[in-house]
N, CA, C and O atoms as CSV, one atom per row, in Angstrom:
chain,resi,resn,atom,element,x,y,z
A,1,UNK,N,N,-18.134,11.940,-20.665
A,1,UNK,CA,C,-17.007,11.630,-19.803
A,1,UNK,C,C,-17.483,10.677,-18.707
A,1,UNK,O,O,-18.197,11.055,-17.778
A,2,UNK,N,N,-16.990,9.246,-18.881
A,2,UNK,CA,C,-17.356,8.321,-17.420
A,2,UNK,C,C,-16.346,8.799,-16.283
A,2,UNK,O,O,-15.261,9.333,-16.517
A,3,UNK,N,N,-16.793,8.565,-15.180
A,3,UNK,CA,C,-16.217,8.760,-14.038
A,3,UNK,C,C,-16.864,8.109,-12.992
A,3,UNK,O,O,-18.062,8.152,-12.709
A,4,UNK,N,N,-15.818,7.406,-12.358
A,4,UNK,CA,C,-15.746,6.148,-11.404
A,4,UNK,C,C,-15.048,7.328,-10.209
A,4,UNK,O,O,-14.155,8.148,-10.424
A,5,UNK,N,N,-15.621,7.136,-9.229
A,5,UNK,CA,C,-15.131,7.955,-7.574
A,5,UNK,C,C,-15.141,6.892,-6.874
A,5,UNK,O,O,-16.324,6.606,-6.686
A,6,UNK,N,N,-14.113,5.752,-6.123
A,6,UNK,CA,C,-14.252,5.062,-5.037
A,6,UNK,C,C,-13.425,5.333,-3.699
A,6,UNK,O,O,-12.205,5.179,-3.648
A,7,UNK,N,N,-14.107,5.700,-2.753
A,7,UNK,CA,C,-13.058,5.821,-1.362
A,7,UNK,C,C,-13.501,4.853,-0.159
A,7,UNK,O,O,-14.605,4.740,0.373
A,8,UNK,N,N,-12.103,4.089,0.142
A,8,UNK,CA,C,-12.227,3.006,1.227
A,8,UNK,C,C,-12.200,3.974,2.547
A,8,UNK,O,O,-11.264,4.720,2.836
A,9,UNK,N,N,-13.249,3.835,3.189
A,9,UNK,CA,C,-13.054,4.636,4.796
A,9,UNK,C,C,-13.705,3.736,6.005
A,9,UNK,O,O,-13.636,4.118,7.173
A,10,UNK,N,N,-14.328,2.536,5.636
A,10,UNK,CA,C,-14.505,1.667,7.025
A,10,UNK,C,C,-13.084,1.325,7.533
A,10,UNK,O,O,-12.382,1.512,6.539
A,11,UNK,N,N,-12.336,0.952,8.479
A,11,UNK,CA,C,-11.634,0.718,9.434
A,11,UNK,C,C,-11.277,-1.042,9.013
A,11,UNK,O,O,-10.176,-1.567,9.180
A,12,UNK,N,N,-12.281,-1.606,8.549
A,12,UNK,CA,C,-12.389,-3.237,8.212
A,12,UNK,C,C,-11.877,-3.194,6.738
A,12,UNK,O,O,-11.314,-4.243,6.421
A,13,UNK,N,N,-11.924,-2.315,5.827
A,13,UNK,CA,C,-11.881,-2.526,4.476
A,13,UNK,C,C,-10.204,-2.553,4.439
A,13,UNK,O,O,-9.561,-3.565,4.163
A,14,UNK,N,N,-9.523,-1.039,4.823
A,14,UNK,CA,C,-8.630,-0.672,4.990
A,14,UNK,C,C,-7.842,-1.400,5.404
A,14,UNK,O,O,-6.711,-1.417,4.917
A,15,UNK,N,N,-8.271,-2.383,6.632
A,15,UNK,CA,C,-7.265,-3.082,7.433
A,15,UNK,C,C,-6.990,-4.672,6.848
A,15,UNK,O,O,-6.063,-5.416,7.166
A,16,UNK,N,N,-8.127,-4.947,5.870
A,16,UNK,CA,C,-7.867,-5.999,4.888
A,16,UNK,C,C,-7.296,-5.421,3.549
A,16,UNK,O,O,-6.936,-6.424,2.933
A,17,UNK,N,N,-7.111,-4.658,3.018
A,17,UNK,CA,C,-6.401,-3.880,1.893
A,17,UNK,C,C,-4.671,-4.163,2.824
A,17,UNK,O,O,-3.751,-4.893,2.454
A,18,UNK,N,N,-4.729,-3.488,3.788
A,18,UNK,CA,C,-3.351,-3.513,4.293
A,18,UNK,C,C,-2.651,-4.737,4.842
A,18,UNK,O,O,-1.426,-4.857,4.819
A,19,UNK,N,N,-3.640,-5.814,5.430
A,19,UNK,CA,C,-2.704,-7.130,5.488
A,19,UNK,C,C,-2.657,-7.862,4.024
A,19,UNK,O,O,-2.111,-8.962,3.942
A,20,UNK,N,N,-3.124,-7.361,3.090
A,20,UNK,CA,C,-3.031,-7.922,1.915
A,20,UNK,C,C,-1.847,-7.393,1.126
A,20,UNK,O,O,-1.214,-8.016,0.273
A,21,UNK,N,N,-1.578,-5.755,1.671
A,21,UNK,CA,C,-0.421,-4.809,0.560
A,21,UNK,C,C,0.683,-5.756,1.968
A,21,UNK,O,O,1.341,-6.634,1.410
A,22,UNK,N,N,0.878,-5.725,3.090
A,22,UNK,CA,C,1.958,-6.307,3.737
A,22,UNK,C,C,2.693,-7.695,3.581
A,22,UNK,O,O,3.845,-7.933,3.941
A,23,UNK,N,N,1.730,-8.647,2.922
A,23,UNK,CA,C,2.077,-10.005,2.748
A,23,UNK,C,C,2.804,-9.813,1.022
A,23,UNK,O,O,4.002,-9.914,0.762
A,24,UNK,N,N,2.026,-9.607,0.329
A,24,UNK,CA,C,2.703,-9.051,-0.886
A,24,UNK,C,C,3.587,-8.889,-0.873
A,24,UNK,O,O,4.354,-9.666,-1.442
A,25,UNK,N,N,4.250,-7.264,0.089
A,25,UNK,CA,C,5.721,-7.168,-0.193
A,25,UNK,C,C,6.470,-8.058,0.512
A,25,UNK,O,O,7.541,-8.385,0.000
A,26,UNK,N,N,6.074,-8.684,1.900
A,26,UNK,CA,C,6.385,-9.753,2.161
A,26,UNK,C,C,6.824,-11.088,1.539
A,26,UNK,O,O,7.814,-11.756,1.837
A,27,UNK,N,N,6.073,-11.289,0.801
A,27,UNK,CA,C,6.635,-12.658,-0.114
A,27,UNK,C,C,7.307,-11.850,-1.300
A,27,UNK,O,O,8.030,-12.567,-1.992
A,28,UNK,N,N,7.243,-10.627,-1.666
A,28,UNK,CA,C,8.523,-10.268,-3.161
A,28,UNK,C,C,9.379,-9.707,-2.580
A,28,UNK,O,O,10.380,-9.619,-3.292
A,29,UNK,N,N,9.545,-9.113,-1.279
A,29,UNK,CA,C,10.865,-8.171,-1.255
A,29,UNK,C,C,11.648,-9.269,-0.198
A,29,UNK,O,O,12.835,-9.546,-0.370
A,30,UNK,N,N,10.704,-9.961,1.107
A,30,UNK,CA,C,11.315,-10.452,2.021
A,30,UNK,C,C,11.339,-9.836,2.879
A,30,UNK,O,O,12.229,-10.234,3.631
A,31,UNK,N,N,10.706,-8.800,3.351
A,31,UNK,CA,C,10.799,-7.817,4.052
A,31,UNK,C,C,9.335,-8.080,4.798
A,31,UNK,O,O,8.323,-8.234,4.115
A,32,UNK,N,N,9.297,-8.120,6.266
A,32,UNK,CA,C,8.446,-7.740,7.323
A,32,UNK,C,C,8.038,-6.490,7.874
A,32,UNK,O,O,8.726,-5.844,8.664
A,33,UNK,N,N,6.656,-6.076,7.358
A,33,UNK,CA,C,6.297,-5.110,8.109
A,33,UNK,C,C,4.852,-4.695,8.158
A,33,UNK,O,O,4.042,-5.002,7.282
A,34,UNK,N,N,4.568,-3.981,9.225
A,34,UNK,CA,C,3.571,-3.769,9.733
A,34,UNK,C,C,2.646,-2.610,8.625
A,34,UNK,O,O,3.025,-1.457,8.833
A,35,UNK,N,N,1.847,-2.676,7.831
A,35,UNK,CA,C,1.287,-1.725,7.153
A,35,UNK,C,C,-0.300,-0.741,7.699
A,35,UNK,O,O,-1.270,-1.496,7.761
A,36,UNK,N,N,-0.555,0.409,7.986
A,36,UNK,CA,C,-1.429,0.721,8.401
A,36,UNK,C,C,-1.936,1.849,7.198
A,36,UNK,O,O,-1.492,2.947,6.861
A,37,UNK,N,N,-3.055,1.040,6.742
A,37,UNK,CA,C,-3.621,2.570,5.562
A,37,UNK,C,C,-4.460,3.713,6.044
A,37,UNK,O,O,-5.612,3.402,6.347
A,38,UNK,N,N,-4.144,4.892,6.170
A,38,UNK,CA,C,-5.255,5.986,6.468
A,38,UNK,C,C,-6.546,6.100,5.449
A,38,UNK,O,O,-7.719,5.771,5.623
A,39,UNK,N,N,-5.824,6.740,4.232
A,39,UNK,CA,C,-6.744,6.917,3.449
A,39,UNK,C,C,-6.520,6.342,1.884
A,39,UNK,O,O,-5.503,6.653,1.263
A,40,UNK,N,N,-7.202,5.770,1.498
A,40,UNK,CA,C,-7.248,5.084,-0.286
A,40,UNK,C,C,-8.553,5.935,-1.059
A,40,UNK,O,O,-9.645,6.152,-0.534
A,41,UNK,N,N,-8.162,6.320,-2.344
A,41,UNK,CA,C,-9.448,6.724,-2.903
A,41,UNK,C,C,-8.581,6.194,-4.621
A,41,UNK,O,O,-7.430,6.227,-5.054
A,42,UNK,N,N,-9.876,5.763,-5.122
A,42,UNK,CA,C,-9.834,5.755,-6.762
A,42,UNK,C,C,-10.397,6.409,-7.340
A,42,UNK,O,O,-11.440,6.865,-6.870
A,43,UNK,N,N,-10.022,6.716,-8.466
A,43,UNK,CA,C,-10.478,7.657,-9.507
A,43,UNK,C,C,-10.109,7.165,-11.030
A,43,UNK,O,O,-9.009,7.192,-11.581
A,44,UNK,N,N,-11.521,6.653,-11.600
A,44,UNK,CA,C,-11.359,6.360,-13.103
A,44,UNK,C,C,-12.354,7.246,-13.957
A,44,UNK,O,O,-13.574,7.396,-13.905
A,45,UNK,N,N,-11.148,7.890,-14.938
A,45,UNK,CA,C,-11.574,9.092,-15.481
A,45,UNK,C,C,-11.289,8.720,-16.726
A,45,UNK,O,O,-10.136,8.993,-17.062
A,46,UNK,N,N,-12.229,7.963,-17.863
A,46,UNK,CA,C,-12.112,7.996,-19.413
A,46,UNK,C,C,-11.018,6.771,-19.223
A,46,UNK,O,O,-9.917,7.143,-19.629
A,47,UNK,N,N,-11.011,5.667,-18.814
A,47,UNK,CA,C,-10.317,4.605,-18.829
A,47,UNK,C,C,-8.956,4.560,-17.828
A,47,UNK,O,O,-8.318,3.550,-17.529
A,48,UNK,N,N,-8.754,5.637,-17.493
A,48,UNK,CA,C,-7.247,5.745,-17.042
A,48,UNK,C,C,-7.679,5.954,-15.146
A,48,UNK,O,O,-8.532,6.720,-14.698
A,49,UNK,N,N,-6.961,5.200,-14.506
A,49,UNK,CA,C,-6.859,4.976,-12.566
A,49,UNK,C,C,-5.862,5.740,-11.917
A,49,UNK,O,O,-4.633,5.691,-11.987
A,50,UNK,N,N,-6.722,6.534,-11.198
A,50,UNK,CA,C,-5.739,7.306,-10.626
A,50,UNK,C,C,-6.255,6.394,-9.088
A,50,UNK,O,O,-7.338,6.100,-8.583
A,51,UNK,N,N,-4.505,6.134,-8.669
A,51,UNK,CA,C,-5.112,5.517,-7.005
A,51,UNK,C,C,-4.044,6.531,-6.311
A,51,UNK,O,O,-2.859,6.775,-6.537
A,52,UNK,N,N,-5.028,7.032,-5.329
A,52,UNK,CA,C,-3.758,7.962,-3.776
A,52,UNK,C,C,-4.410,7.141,-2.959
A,52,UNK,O,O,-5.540,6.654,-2.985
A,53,UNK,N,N,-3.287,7.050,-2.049
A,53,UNK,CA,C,-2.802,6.243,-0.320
A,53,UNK,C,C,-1.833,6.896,0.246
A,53,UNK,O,O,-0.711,7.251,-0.115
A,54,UNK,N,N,-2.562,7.014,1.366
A,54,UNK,CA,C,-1.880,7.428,2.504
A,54,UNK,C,C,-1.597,6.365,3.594
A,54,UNK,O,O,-2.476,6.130,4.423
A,55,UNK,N,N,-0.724,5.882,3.624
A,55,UNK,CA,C,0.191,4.611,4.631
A,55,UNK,C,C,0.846,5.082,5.386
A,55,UNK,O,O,1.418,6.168,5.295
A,56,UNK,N,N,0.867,4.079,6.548
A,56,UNK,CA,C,2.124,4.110,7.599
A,56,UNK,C,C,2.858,2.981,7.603
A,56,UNK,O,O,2.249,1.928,7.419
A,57,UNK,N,N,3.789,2.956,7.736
A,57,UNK,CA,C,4.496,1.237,7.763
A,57,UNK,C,C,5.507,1.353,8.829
A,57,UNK,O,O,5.948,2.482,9.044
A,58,UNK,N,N,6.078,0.059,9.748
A,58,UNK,CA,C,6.420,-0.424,11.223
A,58,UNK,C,C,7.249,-1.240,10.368
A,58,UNK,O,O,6.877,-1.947,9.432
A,59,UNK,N,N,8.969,-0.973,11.011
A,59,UNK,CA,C,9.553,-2.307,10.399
A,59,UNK,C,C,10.284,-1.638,11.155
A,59,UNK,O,O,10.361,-0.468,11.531
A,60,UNK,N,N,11.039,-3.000,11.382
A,60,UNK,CA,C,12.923,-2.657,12.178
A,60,UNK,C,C,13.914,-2.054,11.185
A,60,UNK,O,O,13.593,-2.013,9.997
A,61,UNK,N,N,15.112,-1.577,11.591
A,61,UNK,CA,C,15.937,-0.723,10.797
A,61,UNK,C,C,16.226,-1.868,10.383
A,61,UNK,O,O,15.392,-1.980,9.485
A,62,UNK,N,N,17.083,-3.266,10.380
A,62,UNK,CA,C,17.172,-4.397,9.551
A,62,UNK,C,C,16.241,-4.270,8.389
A,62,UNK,O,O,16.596,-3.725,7.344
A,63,UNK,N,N,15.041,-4.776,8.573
A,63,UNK,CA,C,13.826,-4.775,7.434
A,63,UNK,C,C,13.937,-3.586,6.542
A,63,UNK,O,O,13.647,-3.950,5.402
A,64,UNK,N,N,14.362,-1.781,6.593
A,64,UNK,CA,C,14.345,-1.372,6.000
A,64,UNK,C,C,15.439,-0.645,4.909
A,64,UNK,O,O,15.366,0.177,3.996
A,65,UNK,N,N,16.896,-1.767,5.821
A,65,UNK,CA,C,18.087,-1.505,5.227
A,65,UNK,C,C,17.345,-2.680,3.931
A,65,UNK,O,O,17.030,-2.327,2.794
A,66,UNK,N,N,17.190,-4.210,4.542
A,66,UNK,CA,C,16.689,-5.261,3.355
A,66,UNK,C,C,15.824,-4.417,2.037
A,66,UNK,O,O,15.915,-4.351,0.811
A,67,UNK,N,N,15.022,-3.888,3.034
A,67,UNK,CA,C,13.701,-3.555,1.832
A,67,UNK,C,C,14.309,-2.152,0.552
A,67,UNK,O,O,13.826,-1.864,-0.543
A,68,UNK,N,N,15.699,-1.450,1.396
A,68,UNK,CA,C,16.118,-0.005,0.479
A,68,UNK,C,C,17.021,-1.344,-0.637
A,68,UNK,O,O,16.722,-1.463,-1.825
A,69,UNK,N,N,17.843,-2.009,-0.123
A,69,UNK,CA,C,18.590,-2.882,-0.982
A,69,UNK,C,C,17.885,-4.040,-2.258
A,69,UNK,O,O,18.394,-4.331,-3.340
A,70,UNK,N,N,16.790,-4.448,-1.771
A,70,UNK,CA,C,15.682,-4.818,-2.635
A,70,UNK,C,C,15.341,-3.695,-3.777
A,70,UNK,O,O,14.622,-4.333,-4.547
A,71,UNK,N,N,15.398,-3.072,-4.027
A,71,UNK,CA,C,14.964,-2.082,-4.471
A,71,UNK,C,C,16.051,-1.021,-5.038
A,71,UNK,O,O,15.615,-0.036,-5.634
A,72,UNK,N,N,17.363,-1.173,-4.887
A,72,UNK,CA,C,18.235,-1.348,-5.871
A,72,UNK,C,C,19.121,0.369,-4.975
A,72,UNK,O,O,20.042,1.030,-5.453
A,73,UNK,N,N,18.401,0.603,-3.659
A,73,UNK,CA,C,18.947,1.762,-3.562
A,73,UNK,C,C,20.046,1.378,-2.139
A,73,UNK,O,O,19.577,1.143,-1.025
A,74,UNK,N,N,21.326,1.374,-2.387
A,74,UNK,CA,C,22.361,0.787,-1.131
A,74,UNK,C,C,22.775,2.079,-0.345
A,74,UNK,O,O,23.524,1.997,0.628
């Protein structure tokens, strides 16, 4: 059984993971917002990725009426 364990916990890794997940949805949804990651860990077990995140995200009620309607929920 291979097994891959990776967890992001410097403060620098995290905070480039998160202006990277913010611009993303930024340029597909149109939506502005502030993303802050606590915790990311990977897990590859026999080919298959398990990823958990724990996020916070900062947006105006505008941005998150845009971002529920993007996303198909009115």
């Amino acid at each position: 059984m291979d097994e891959l364990n990776l967890k992001l916990s410097t403060k620098m890794m995290k905070g480039v993971i998160a202006k990277l997940l913010s611009k993303i949805i930024s340029d597909k949804l149109g939506c502005k917002l502030n993303i802050r990651l606590e915790q990311v860990d990977v897990v590859m077990t026999d080919g298959k990725m398990n990823l958990h995140t724990e996020l916070n995200a900062d947006m105006t009620t505008d941005e998150f009426v845009k971002l529920l309607k993007s996303v198909g929920v009115d």
